[in-house]
C-alpha positions as CSV (number, residue, x, y, z in Angstrom):
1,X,18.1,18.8,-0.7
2,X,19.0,15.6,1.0
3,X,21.1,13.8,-2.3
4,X,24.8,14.2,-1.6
5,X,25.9,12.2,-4.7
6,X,25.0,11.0,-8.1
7,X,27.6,8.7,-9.6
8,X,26.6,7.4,-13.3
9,X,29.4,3.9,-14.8
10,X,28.6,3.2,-18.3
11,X,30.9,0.5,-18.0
12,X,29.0,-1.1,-15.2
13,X,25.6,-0.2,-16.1
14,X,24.6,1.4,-13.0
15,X,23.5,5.1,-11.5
16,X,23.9,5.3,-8.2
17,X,22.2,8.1,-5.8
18,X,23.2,8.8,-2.4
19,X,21.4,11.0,0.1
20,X,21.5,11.8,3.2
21,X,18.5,12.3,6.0
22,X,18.2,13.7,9.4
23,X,15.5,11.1,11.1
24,X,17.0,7.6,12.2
25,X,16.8,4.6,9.7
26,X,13.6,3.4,11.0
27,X,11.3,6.7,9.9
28,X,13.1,6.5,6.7
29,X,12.4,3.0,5.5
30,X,8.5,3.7,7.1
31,X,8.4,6.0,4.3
32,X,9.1,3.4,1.5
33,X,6.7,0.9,3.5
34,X,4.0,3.1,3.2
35,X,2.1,3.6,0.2
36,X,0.2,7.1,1.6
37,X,3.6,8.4,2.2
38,X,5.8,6.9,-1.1
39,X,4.0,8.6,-3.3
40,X,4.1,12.1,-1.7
41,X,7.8,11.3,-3.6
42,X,8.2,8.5,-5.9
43,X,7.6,11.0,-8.9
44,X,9.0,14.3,-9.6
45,X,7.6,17.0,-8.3
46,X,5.3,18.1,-11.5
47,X,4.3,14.1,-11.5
48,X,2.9,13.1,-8.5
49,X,2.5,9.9,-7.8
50,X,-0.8,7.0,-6.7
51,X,-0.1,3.8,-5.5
52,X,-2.9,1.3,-6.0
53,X,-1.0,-1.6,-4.9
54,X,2.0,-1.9,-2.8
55,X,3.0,-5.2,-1.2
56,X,6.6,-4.5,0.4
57,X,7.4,-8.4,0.7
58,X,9.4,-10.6,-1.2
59,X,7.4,-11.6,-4.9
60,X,5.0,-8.9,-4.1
61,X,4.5,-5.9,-6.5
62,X,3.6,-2.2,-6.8
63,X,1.5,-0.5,-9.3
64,X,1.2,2.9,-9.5
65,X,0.7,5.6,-12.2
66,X,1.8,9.1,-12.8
67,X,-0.4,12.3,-13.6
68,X,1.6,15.3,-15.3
69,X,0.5,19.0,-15.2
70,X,-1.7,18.6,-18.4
71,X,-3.1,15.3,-17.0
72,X,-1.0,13.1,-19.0
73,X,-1.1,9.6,-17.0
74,X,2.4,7.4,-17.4
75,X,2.2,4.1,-15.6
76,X,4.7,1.9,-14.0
77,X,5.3,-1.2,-11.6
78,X,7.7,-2.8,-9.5
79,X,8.0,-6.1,-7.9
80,X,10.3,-7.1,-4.7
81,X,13.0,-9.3,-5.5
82,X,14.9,-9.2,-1.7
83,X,13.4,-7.4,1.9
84,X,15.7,-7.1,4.6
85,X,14.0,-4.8,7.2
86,X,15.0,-1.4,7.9
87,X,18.8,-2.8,5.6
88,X,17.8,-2.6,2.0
89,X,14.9,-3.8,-0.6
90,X,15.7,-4.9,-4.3
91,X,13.1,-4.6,-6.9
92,X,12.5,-4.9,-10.7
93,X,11.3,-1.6,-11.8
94,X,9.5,-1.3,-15.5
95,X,7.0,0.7,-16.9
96,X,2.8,0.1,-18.0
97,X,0.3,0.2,-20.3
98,X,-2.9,2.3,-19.8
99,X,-4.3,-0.9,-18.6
100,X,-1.3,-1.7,-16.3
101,X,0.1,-4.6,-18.2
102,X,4.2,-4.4,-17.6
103,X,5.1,-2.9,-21.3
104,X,7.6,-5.1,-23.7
105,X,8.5,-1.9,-25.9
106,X,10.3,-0.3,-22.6
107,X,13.3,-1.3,-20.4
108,X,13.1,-2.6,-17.2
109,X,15.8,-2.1,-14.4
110,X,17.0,-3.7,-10.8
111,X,17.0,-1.3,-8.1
112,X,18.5,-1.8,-5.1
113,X,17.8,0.5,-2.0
114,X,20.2,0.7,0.8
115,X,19.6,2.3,4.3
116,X,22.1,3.0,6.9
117,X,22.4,4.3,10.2
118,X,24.9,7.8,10.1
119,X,26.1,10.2,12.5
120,X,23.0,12.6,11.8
121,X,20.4,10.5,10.8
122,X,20.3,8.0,8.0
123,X,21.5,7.1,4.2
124,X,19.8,6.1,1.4
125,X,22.0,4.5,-1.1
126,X,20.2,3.5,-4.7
127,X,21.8,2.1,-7.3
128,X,19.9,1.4,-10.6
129,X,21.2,-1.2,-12.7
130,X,20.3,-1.5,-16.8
131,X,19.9,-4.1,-18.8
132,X,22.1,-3.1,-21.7
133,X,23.6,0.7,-22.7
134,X,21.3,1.0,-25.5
135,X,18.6,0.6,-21.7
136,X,20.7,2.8,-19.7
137,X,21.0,5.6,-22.6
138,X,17.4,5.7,-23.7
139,X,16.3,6.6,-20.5
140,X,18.8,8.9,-19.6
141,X,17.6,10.5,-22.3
142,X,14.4,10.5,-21.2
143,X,14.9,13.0,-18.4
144,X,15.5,10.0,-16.1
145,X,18.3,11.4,-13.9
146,X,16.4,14.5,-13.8
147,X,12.8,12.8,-12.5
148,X,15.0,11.1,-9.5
149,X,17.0,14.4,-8.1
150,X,13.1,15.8,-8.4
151,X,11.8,13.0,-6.7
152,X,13.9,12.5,-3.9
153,X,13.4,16.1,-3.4
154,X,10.5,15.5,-1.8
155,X,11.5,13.1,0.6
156,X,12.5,15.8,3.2
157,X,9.1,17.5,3.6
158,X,7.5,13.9,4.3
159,X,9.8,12.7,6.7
160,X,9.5,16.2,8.9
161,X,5.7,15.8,8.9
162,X,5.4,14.0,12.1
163,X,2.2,15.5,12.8
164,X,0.5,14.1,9.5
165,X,2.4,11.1,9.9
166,X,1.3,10.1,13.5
167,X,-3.0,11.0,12.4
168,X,-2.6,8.5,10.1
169,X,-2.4,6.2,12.9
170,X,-6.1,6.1,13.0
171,X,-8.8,5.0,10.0
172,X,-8.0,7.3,7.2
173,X,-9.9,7.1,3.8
174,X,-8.4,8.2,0.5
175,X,-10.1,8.5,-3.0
176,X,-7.5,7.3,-5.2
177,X,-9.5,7.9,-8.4
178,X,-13.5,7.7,-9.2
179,X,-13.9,3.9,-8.6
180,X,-11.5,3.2,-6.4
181,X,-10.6,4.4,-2.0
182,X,-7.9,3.0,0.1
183,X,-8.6,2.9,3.9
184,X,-5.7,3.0,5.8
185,X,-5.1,2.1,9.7
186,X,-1.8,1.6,12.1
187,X,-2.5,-1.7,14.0
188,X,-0.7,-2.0,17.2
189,X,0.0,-5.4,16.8
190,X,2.7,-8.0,14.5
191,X,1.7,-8.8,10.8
192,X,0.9,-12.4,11.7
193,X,-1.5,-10.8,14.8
194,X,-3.4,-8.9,12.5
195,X,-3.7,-11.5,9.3
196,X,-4.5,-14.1,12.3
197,X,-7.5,-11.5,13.7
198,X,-8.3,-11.2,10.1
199,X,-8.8,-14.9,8.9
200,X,-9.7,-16.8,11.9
201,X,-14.2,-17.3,12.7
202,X,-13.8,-17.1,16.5
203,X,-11.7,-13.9,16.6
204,X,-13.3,-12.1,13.9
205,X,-16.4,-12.3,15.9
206,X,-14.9,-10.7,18.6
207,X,-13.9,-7.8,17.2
208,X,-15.4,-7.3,13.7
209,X,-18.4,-6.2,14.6
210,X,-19.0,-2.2,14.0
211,X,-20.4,-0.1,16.6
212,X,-21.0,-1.7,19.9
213,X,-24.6,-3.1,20.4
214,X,-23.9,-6.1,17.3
215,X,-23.1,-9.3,17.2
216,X,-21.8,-11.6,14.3
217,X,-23.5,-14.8,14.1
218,X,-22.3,-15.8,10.4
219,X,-18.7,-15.9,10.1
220,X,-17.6,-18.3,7.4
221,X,-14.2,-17.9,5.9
222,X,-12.8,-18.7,2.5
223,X,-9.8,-20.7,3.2
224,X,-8.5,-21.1,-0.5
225,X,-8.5,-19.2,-4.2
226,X,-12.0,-19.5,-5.4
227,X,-13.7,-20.6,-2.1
228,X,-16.7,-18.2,-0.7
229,X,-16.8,-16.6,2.2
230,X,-20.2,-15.3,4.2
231,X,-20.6,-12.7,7.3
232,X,-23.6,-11.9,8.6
233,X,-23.9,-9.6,11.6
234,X,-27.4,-8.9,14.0
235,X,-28.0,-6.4,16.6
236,X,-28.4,-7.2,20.1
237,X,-32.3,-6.6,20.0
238,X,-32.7,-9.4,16.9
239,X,-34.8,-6.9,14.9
240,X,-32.1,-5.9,12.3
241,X,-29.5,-8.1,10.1
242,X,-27.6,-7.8,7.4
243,X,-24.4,-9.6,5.6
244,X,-21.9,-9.5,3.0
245,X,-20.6,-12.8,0.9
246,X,-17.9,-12.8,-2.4
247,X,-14.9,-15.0,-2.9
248,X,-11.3,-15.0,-2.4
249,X,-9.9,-14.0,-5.5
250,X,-5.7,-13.8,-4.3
251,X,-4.1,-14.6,-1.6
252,X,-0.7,-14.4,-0.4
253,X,-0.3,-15.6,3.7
254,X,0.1,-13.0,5.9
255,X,0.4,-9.9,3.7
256,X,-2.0,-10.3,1.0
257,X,-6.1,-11.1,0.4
258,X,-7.9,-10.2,-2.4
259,X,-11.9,-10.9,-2.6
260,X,-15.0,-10.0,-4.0
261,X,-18.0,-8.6,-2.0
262,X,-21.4,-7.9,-2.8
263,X,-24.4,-7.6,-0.2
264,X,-26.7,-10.0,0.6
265,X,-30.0,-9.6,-1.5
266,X,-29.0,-6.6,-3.6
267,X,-28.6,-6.9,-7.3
268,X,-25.7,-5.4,-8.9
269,X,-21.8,-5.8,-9.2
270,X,-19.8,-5.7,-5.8
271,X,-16.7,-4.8,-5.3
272,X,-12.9,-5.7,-5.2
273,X,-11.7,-5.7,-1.9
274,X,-7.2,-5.7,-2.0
275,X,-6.3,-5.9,1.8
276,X,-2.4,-5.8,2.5
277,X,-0.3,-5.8,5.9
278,X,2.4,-4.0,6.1
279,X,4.9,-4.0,9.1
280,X,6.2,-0.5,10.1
281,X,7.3,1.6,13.0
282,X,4.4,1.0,15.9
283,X,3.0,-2.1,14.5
284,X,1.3,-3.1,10.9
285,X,0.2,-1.0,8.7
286,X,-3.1,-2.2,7.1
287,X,-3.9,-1.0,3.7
288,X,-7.6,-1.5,1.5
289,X,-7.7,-0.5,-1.6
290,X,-11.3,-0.9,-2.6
291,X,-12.9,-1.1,-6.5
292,X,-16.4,0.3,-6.9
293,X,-18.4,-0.6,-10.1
294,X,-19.1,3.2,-10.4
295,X,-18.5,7.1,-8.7
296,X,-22.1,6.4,-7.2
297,X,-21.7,3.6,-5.4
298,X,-18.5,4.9,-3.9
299,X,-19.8,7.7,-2.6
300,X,-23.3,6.5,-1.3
301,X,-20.9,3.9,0.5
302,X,-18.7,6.6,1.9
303,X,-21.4,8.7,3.1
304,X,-22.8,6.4,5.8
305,X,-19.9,6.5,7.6
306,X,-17.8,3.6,6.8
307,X,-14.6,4.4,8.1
308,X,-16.1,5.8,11.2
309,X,-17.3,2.3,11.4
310,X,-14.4,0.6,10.7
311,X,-12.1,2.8,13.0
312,X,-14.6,1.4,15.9
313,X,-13.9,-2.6,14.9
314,X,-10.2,-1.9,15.1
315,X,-10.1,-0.1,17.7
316,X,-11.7,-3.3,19.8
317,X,-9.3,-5.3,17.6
318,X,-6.1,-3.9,19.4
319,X,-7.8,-3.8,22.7
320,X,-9.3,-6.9,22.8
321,X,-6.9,-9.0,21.0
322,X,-3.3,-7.6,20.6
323,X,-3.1,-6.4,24.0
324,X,-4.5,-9.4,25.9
């Protein structure tokens, strides 16, 4: 059990959790960073957790929902207020509708995370601060304090899980629901590297281009919110072709992209591609959290070896690019 304190002030309107870790700072705050790893923790034990966004930069948010043992769904969000790598994070933590629309009939709170460097390893310092003690009480009441000490629980297990922890390096797909599968990959390279490979025609024709035997003679990039954007990749021989086109929907320089994408010349809904870049221990984690129109389309997509695909492009990414 790594929490060494709990310390709850009325006066000041603040709980405050202290625990203590055996790995150094860096491995610690990795685990906050990365949304495959948070939410081995971020709900108690009987509440498991699933991050479908998680953008650890300042303004960026998290959602995420809960599932209970009689498959009871709660909902919550956060957004990040102040980042000071591998130091501390401050958010704004409240709670969601079943559509995942921040709720007005419950509290909200600022959280700040602290890590620090110790004799043994590293501490976590969080201190939750409430809006008023009628805040502070109802959720207390709720089973609040309880939910954390189960939560942080957790923590332990994941940071010991090297093993897990350094396969993840490579393309990793996870269903996060019916519709939806984030990919997951460690780049070895810097944030801007990766959103610069990413966004610019001449490098993403370098490496974007799948198994080897393929070229990409159609690379035009949406620059700006509501702008489209066209690939279209042949193979060597001439004899086959295909493309995907959509529009940027968000965009947030250099951790956040959100488009459409739909495939050239077949009818139907596309998809909604969330990319996000992450920097953690070994480079930037990149993060795609993908929205099919139904279970169908998901798996027929899955099935012809996408992320095998996928792992192949970045592979030639770090070789060709971030190692030069």
């Amino acid at each position: 059990m790594p929490i060494t304190d709990v310390i709850s002030n009325a006066q000041d309107l603040t709980l405050t959790i202290i625990a203590d870790y055996p790995v150094p700072v860096t491995r610690l705050w990795d685990a906050y960073a990365d949304p495959r790893q948070l939410e081995r923790f971020w709900g108690p034990v009987e509440w498991p957790a699933t991050f479908t966004r998680h953008d650890m930069a300042v303004g960026g948010e998290s959602h995420y929902h809960m599932t209970g043992p009689d498959g009871t769904v709660s909902r919550g969000w956060f957004r990040f207020l102040a980042i000071e790598r591998n130091a501390r994070f401050d958010v704004e933590d409240g709670f969601a509708d079943e559509h995942g629309v921040p709720s007005t009939q419950m509290p909200t709170m600022h959280m700040t995370f602290t890590f620090a460097p110790t004799a043994n390893g590293s501490r976590c310092t969080l201190v939750t601060t409430f809006a008023s003690v009628e805040s502070m009480q109802k959720l207390v009441s709720m089973g609040m304090m309880d939910g954390m000490r189960s939560a942080m629980s957790q923590i332990d297990a994941v940071l010991t899980d090297l093993r897990s922890y350094a396969a993840d390096l490579l393309t990793n797909a996870q269903l996060l629901s019916d519709t939806q599968v984030r990919v997951s990959r460690v780049i070895r390279g810097t944030v801007a590297q990766v959103w610069r490979a990413h966004h610019e025609p001449t490098l993403m024709q370098r490496w974007l281009l799948g198994p080897d035997g393929w070229t990409m003679p159609v690379c035009n990039v949406a620059t700006t919110v509501g702008a489209a954007y066209r690939f279209e990749w042949a193979s060597a021989d001439g004899e086959q072709r295909f493309g995907f086109e959509g529009e940027l929907l968000e965009q947030t320089a250099p951790y956040r992209a959100v488009t459409s994408e739909r495939m050239i010349g077949m009818p139907g809904p596309g998809t909604r591609n969330e990319l996000t870049l992450t920097a953690v221990q070994g480079g930037t984690l990149l993060s795609l959290v993908i929205t099919y129109p139904d279970q169908a389309l998901r798996d027929m997509i899955l099935g012809t070896g996408m992320t095998t695909g996928m792992e192949t492009s970045y592979a030639r990414l770090e070789r060709e690019l971030l190692t030069a």
